[in-house]
C-alpha positions as CSV (number, residue, x, y, z in Angstrom):
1,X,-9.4,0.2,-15.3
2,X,-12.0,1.6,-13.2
3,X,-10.9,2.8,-9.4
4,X,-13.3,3.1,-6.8
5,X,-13.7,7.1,-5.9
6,X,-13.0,6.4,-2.4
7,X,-9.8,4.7,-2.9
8,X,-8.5,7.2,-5.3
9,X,-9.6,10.0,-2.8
10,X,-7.3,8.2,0.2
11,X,-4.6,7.5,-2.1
12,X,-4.5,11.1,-3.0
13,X,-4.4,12.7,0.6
14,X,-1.2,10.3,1.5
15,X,0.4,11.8,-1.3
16,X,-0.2,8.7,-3.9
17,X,-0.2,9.4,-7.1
18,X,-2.9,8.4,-8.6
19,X,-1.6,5.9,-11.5
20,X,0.6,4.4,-8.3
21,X,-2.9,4.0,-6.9
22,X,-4.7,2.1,-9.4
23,X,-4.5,-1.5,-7.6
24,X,-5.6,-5.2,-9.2
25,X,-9.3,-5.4,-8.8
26,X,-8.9,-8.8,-5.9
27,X,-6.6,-5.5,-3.5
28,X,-7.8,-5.2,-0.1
29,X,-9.1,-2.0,1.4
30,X,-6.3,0.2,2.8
31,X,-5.4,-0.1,6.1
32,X,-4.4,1.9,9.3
33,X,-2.7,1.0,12.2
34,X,-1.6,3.3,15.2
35,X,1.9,3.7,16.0
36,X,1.9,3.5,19.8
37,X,4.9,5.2,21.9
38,X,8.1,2.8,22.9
39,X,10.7,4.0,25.7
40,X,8.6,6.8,26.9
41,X,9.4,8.7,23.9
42,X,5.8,9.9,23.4
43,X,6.4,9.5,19.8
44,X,2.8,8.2,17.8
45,X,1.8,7.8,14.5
46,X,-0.2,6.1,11.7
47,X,0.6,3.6,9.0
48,X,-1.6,3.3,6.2
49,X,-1.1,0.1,3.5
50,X,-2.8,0.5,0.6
51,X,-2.2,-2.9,-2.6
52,X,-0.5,-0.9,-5.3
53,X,0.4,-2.8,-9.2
54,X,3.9,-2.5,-7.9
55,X,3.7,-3.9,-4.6
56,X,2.2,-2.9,-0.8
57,X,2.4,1.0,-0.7
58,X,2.8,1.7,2.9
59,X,2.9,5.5,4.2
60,X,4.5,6.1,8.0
61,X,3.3,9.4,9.7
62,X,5.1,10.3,12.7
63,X,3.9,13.3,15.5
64,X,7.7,14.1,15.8
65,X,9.6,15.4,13.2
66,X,13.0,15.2,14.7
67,X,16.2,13.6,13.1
68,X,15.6,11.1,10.3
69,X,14.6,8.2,11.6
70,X,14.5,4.6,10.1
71,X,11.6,2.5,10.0
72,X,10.6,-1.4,8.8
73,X,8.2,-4.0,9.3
74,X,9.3,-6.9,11.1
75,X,8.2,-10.1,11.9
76,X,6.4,-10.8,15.1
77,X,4.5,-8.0,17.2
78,X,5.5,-5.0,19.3
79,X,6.2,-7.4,22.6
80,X,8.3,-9.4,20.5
81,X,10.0,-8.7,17.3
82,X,12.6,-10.5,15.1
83,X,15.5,-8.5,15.2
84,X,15.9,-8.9,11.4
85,X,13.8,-6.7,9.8
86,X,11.4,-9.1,7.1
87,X,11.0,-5.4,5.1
88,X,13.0,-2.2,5.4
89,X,11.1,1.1,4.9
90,X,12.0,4.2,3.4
91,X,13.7,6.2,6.4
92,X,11.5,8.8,8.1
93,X,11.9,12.3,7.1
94,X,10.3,15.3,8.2
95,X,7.7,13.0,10.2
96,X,6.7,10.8,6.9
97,X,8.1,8.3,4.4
98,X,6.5,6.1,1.6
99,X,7.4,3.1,0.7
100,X,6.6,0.0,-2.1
101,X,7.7,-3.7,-1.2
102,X,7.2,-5.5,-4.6
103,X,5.2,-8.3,-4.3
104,X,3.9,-7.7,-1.3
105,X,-0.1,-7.3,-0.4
106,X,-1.7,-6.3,3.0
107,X,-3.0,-10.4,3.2
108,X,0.8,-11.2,3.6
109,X,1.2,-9.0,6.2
110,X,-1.7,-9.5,7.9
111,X,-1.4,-13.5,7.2
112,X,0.9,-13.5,10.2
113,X,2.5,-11.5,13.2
114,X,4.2,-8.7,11.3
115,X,5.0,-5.1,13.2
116,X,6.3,-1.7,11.9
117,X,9.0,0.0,14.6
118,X,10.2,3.2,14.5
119,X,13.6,3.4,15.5
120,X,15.0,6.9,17.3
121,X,17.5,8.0,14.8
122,X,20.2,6.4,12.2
123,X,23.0,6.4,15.0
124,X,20.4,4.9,17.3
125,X,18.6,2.2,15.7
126,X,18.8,0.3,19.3
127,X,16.2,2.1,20.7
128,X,13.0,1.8,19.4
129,X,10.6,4.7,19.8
130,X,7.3,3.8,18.2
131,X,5.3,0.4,17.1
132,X,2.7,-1.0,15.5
133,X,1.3,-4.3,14.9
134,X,-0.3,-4.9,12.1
135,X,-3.7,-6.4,12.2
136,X,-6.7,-5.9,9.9
């Protein structure tokens, strides 16, 4: 299967590899969202989603590199989220993570309200220090 240079080239500078690339020819573009500060904690970010074979790939880059810090996608936006996380994500580590959720594509995510938070650390997941909603 053929993969457009472009996408390979983004895949590669997130640290995809490329066979973990290689998406079904219907994917969606990747996409970026901004990770925006919570409880003055000037903490920002990115999170790219890219449609993977396996699942959504989606990559969290954090200014901060502090303690390790866990991270998901909820349901509902940054004003209001659902407590219970709809996907957990690969906890933060030296300001990045990656992360597949199997059978999941960015048109799910971006179907509905869905948000990524950053929480400050894994003995404070109460405060949240970083959000972003997900929107095409």
């Amino acid at each position: 299967m053929k993969i457009p240079i472009s996408a390979l080239a983004f895949a590669c500078a997130l640290g995809i590899t490329a066979s973990a690339a290689i998406a079904p020819a219907s994917a969606a573009k990747p996409l970026q969202v901004h990770l925006v500060a919570q409880n003055a904690s000037g903490e920002t970010g990115t999170v790219t989603m890219l449609d993977g074979p396996l699942g959504l790939i989606v990559h969290v880059r954090v200014n901060e590199m502090t303690l390790a810090q866990p991270a998901h996608i909820h349901k509902g936006t940054c004003a209001k989220l659902d407590a219970k996380p709809a996907y957990p994500l690969t906890t933060i580590a030296d300001g990045q993570s990656q992360s597949t959720i199997p059978g999941a594509t960015i048109a799910l995510v971006t179907g509905q309200p869905y948000a990524v938070n950053v929480h400050k650390s894994t003995k404070d997941v109460a405060t949240y220090v970083a959000c972003a909603n997900i929107v095409m």
